[in-house]
C-alpha positions, 0 to 999 in steps of 0.5 A: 502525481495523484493523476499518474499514481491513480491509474497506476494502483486503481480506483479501489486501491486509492484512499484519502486519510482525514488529514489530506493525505492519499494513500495508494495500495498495491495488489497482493500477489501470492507468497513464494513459499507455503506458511502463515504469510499469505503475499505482502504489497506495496502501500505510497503514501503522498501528502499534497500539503506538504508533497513528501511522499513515502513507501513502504511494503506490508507483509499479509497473512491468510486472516488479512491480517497486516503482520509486518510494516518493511520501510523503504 
């Protein structure tokens, strides 16, 4: 899982959380349509301990600010 995911999304967009869990993040490809927003991507989240996995998408405006969490 972690070896596949980490090609996938690269070294810079891998992170280990202080509680084991590893958290993987998408590129932010630009917004469609001109305004606040500037893209959103999409972050998974694995915990070895437990192996439950989850993925959500986060919305990105143009201060790199994180505006809103879309749960899959």
């Amino acid at each position: 899982m972690h070896y596949q995911q980490s090609e996938k999304y690269g070294k810079a967009g891998v992170r280990e959380l202080s509680d084991g869990r590893i958290r993987y993040y998408g590129e932010i490809p630009p917004a469609t349509k001109a305004g606040e927003m500037a893209g959103r991507r999409v972050l998974r989240e694995w915990n070895p301990a437990t192996g439950l996995k989850k993925t959500w998408h986060e919305t990105i405006d143009h201060n790199g600010i994180i505006r809103k969490l879309d749960l899959m």
